[in-house]
KELUM-864206 format. One record per residue (C-alpha): residue number from 0; residue in three letters; chain; x, y, z. Coordinates in steps of 0.02 Angstrom, whole numbers. Layout:
BEGIN
<NUM,'ALA','A',<X,Y,Z>>
...
//
This chain:
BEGIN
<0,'UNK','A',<12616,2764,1230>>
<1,'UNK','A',<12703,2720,1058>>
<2,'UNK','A',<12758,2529,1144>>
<3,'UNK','A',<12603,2417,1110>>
<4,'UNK','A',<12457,2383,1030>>
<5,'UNK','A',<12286,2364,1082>>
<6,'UNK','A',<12233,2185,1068>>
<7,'UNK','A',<12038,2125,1093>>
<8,'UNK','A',<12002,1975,1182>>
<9,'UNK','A',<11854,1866,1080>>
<10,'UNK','A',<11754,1939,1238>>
<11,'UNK','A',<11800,2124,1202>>
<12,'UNK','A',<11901,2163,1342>>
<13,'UNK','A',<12077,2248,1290>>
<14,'UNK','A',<12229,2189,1336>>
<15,'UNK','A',<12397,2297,1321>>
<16,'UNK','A',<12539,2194,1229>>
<17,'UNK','A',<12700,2259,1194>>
<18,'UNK','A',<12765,2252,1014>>
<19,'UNK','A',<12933,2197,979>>
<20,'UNK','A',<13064,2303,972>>
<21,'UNK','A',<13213,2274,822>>
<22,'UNK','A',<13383,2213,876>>
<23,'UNK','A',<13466,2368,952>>
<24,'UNK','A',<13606,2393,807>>
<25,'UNK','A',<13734,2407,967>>
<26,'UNK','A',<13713,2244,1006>>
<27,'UNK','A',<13813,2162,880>>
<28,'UNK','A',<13863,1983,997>>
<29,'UNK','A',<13829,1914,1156>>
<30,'UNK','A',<13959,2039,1229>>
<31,'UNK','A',<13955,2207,1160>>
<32,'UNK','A',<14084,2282,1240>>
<33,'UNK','A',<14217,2141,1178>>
<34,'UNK','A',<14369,2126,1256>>
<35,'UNK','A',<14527,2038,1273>>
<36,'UNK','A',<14488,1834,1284>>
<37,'UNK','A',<14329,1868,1174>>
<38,'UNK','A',<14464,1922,1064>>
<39,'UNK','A',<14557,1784,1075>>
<40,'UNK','A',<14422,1655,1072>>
<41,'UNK','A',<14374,1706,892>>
<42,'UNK','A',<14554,1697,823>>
<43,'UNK','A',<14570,1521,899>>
<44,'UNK','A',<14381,1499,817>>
<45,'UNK','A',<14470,1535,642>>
<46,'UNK','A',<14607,1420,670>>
<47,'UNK','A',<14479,1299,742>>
<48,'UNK','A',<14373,1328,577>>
<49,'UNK','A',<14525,1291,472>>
<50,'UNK','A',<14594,1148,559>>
<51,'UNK','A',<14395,1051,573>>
<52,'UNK','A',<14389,1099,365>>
<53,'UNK','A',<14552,1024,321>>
<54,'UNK','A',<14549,879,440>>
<55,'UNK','A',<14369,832,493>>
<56,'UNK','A',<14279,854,342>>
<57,'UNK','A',<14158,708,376>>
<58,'UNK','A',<14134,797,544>>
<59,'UNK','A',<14091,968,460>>
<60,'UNK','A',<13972,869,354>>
<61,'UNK','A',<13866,786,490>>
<62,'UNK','A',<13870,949,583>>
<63,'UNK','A',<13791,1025,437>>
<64,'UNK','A',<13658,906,415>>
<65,'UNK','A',<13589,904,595>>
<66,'UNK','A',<13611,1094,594>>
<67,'UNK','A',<13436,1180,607>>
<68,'UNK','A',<13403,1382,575>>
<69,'UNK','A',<13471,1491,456>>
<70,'UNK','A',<13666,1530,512>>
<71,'UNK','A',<13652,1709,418>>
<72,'UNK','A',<13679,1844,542>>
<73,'UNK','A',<13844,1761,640>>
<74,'UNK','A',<13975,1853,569>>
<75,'UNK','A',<14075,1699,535>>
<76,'UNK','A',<14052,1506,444>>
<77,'UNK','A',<13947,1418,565>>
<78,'UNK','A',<14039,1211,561>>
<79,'UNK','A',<13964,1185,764>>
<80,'UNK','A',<13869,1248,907>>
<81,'UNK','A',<14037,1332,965>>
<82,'UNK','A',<14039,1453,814>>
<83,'UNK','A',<13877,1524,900>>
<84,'UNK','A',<13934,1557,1071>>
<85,'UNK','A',<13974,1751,1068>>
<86,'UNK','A',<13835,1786,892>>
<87,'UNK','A',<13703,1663,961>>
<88,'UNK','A',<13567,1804,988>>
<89,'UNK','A',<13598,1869,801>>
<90,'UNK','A',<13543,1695,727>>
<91,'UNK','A',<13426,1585,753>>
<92,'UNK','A',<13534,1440,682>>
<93,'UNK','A',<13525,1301,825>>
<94,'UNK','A',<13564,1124,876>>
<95,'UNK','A',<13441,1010,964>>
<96,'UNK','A',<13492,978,1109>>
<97,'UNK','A',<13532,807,1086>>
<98,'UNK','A',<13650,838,914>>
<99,'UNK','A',<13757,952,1013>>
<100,'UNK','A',<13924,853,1075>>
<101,'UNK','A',<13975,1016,1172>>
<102,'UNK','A',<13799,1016,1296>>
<103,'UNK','A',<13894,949,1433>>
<104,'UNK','A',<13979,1116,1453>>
<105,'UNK','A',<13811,1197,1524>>
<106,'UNK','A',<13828,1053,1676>>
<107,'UNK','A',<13983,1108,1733>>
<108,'UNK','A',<13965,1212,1895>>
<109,'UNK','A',<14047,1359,1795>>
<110,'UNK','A',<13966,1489,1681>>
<111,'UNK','A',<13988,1434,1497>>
<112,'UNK','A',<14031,1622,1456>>
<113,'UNK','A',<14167,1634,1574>>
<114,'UNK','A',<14259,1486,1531>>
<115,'UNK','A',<14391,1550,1434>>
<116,'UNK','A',<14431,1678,1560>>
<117,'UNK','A',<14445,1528,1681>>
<118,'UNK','A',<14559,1464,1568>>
<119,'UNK','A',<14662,1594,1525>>
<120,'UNK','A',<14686,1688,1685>>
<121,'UNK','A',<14678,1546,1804>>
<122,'UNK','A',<14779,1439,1726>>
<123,'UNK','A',<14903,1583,1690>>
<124,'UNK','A',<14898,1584,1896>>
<125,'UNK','A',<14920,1393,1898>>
<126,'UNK','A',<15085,1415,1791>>
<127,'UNK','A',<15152,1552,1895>>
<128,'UNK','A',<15124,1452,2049>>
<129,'UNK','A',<15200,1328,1989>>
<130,'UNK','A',<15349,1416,1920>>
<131,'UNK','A',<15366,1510,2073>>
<132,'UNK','A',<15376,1374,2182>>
<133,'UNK','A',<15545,1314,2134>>
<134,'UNK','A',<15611,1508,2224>>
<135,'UNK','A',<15482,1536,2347>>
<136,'UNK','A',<15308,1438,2422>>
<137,'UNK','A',<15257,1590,2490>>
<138,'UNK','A',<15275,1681,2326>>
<139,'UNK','A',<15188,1542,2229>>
<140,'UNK','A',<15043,1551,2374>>
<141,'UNK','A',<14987,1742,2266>>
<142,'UNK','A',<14955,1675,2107>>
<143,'UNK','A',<14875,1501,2169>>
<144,'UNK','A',<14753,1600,2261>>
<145,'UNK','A',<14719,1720,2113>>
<146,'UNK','A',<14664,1581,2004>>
<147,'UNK','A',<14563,1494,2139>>
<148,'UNK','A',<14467,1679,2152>>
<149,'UNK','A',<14445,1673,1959>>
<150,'UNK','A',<14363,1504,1955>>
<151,'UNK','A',<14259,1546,2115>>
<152,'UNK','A',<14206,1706,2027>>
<153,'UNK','A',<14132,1605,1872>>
<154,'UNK','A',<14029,1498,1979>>
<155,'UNK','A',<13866,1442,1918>>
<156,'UNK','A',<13786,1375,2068>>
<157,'UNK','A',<13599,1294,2042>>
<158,'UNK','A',<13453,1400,2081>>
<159,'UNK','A',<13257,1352,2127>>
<160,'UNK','A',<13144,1482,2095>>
<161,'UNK','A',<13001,1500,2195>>
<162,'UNK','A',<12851,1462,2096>>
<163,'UNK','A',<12697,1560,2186>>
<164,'UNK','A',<12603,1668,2072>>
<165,'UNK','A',<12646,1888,2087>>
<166,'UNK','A',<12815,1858,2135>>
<167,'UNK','A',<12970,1940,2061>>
<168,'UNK','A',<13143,1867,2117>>
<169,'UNK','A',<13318,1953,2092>>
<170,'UNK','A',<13385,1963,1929>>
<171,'UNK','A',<13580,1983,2014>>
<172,'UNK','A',<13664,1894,2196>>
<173,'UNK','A',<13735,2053,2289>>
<174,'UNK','A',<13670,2164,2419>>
<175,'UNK','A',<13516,2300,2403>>
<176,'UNK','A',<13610,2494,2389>>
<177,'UNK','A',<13448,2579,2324>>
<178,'UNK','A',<13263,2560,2317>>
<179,'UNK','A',<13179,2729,2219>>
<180,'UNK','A',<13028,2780,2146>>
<181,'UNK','A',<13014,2884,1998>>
<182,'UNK','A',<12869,2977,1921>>
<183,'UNK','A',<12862,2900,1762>>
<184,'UNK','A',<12984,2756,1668>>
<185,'UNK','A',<12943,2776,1480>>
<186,'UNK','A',<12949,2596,1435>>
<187,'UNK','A',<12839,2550,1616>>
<188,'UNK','A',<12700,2669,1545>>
<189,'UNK','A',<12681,2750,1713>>
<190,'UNK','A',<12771,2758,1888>>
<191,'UNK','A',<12875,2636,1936>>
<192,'UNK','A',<13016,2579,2083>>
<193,'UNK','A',<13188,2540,2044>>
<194,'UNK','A',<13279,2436,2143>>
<195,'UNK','A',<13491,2442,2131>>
<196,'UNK','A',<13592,2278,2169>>
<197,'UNK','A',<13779,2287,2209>>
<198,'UNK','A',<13895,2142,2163>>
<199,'UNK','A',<14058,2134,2242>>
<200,'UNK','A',<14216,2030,2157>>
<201,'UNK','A',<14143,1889,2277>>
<202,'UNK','A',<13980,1873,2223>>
<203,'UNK','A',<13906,1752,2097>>
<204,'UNK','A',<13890,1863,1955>>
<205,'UNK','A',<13750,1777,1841>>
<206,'UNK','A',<13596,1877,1799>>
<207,'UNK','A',<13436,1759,1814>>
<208,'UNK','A',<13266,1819,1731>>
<209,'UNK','A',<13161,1902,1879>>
<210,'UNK','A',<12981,1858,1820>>
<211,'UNK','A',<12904,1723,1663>>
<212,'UNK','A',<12914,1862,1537>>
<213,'UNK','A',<12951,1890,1353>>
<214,'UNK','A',<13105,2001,1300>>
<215,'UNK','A',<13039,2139,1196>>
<216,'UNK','A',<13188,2245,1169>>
<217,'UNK','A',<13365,2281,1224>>
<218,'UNK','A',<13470,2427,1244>>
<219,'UNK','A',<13649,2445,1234>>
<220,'UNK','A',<13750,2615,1311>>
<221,'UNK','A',<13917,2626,1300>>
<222,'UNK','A',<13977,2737,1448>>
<223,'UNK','A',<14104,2761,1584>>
<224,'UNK','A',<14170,2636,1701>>
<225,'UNK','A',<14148,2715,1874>>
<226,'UNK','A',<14123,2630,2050>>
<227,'UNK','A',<13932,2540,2033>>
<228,'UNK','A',<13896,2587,2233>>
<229,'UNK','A',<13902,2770,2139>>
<230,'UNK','A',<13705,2828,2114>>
<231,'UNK','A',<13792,2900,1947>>
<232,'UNK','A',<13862,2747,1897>>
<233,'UNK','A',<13671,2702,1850>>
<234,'UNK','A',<13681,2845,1718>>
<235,'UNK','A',<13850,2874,1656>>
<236,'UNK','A',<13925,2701,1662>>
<237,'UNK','A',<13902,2566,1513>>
<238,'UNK','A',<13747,2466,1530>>
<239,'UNK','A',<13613,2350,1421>>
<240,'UNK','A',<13446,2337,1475>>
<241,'UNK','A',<13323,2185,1440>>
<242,'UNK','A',<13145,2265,1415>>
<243,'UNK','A',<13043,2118,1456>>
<244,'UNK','A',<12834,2097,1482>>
<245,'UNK','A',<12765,1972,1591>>
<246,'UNK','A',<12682,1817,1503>>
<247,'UNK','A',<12524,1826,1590>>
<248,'UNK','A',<12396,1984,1629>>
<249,'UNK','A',<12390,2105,1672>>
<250,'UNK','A',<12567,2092,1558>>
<251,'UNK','A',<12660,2217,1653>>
<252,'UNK','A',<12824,2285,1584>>
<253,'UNK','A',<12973,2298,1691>>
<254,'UNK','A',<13158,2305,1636>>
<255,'UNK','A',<13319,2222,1711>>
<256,'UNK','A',<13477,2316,1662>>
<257,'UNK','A',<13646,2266,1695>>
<258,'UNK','A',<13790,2399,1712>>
<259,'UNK','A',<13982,2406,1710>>
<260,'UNK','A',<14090,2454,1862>>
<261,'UNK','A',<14269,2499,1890>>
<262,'UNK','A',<14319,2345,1873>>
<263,'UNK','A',<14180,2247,1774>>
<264,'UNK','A',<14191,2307,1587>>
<265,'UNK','A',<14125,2147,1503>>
<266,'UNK','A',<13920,2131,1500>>
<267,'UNK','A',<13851,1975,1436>>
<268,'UNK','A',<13682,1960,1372>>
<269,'UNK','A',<13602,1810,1290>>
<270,'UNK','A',<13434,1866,1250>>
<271,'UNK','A',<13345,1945,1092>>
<272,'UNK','A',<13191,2015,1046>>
<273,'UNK','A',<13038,1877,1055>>
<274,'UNK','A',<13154,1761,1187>>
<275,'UNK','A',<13045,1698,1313>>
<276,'UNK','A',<13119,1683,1506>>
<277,'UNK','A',<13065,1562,1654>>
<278,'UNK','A',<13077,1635,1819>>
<279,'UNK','A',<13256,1628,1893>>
<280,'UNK','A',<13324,1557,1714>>
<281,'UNK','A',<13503,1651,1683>>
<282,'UNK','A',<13512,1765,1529>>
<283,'UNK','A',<13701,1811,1577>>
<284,'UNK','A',<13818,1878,1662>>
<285,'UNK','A',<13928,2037,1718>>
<286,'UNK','A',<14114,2004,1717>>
<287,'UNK','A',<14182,2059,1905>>
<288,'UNK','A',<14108,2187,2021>>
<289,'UNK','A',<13949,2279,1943>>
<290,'UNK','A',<13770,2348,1964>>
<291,'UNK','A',<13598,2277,1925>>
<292,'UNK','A',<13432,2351,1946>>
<293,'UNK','A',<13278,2312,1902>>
<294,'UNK','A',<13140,2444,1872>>
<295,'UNK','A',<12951,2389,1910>>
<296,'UNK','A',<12792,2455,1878>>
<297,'UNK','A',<12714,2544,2057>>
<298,'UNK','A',<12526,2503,2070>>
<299,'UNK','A',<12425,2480,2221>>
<300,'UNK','A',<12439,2291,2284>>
<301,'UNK','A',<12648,2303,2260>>
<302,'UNK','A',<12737,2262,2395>>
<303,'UNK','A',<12936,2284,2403>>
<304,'UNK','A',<13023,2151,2494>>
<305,'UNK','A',<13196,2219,2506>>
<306,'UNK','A',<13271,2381,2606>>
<307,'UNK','A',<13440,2434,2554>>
<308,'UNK','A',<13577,2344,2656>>
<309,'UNK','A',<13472,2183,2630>>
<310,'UNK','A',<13567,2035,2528>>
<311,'UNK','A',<13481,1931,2383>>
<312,'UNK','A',<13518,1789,2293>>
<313,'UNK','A',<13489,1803,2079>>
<314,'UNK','A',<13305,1687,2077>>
<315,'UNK','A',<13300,1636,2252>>
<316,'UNK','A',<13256,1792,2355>>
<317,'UNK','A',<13102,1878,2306>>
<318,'UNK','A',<13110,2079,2266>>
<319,'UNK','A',<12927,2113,2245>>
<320,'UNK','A',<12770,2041,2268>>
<321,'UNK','A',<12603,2076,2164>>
<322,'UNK','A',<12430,2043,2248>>
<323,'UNK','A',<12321,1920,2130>>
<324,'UNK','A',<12238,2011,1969>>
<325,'UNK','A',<12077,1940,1926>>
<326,'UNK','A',<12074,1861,1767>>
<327,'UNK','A',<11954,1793,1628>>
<328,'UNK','A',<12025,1616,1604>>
<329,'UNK','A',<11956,1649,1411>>
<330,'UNK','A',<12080,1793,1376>>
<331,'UNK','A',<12212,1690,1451>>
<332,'UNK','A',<12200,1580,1350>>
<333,'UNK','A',<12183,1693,1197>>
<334,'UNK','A',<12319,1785,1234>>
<335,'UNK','A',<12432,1642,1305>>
<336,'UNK','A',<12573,1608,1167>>
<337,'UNK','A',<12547,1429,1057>>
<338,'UNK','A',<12613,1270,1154>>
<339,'UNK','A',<12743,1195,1023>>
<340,'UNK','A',<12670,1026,1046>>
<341,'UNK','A',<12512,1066,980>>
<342,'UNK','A',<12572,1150,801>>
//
């Protein structure tokens, strides 16, 4: 297995770490697959560059100054944390949390992601209505309830993660269609189950990380778009899948991977090589009806939670649950990454 490296504890016992894998050269933004508003959000980023150089130099300036990171990698000037929303996983140019005015964006009970879809399409649907309803109420009723869908669809409602130790939660809200095993997953390093999530147009559509684990790879496939209840949609459609280790032994690998539908054509993805995830912390999102699974390791002490037919909630419901590995608390700690209060 080409993935990791052996690594010896200062007690001599082995453990299996993944290496990182490089950037997938597919994965060029936050959203691969573009699209439309992404589109149109970077032309109104130019004219938004242009307008904050001419007019709010002082603005620029300060921005500059509190900026942290090199900004090389984003394919454009970097003046705020806006510029970084669709190139933020090919930089690691960042804001602290408190020297970014646009923070209050991640409290609203929408996904950031999705908000200029919310804007454009629902409040195209707010302007029809409205236009409409000088001819016809009824009429006017059809677009009003199309942009109340929209904003309903970009939801981002707040999830607790259960915190008890071998547990792996959904990555996706929807309703279980498959739960196989396989021989062998390549990146696993042995058998493993994979468990297929559908999401209708009506679920919350947010992908949530299933375990604490560190992102070692991703890969992008572009592909068809055909109905995700399809077992085929899992090959042929487009997909990107997060290949992600658990933070604490015995390490195992598992890998989340979102795919298109007929209708869903947009994944988002956040994450890049070396991230680290909490439990139930979103990484992204697929835009309208779509597919997740998850693919974990099968080794004696798993026990699958879910059936298909059952519904889940993205970090609330649990998939899987792992009986307790016996651990030396030295190679823990040895292997446990460096607490950034302590450098």
């Amino acid at each position: 297995m080409d993935q990791g490296v052996q690594m010896v504890s200062p007690v001599g016992v082995p453990s299996d770490r993944a290496n990182l894998e490089p950037m997938d050269p597919g994965v060029t933004s936050i959203q691969p697959g573009g699209g439309v508003c992404m589109r149109i959000e970077l032309a109104w980023g130019r004219l938004r560059r242009w307008y904050l150089k001419t007019f709010r130099r002082r603005y620029v300036r300060r921005m500059r100054e509190l900026r942290r990171g090199d900004p090389s990698g984003c394919p454009h000037e970097v003046l705020d944390p806006r510029d970084l929303k669709f190139h933020a996983n090919q930089t690691d140019c960042r804001w602290a949390v408190e020297d970014d005015p646009f923070r209050w964006r991640d409290r609203l009970p929408f996904v950031r992601v999705g908000l200029a879809e919310l804007t454009i399409f629902g409040g195209l649907g707010v302007l029809l209505g409205a236009v409409l309803s000088f001819v016809s109420w009824p009429l006017a009723a059809i677009p009003a309830v199309v942009a109340a869908w929209v904003a309903w669809f970009f939801r981002d409602p707040r999830r607790v993660a259960p915190d008890a130790p071998g547990l792996v939660v959904s990555p996706a809200d929807g309703r279980v269609v498959a739960v196989d095993e396989v021989d062998h997953d390549e990146f696993v390093g042995g058998p493993a189950v994979v468990v297929g999530i559908f999401l209708s147009i009506f679920n919350v559509h947010v992908n949530r990380a299933p375990v604490d684990a560190r992102v070692i790879g991703l890969r992008y496939r572009k592909g068809k778009f055909l109905n995700a209840l399809l077992p085929a949609s899992a090959r042929e459609n487009e997909r990107l899948e997060a290949r992600i280790e658990e933070d604490l032994p015995p390490y195992r690998r598992m890998i989340v991977r979102q795919i298109a539908g007929a209708i869903a054509r947009r994944i988002v993805c956040t994450a890049r090589p070396g991230d680290r995830w909490e439990r139930g912390a979103s990484y992204g999102m697929i835009k309208f009806g779509s597919r997740t699974e998850l693919v974990l390791p099968s080794e004696p002490g798993l026990s699958i939670e879910v059936a298909p037919g059952r519904k889940v909630r993205a970090g609330t419901s649990v998939i899987a649950r792992y009986a307790p590995v016996a651990t030396n608390a030295s190679n823990v700690a040895a292997d446990a990454p460096p607490d950034p209060l302590d450098e």
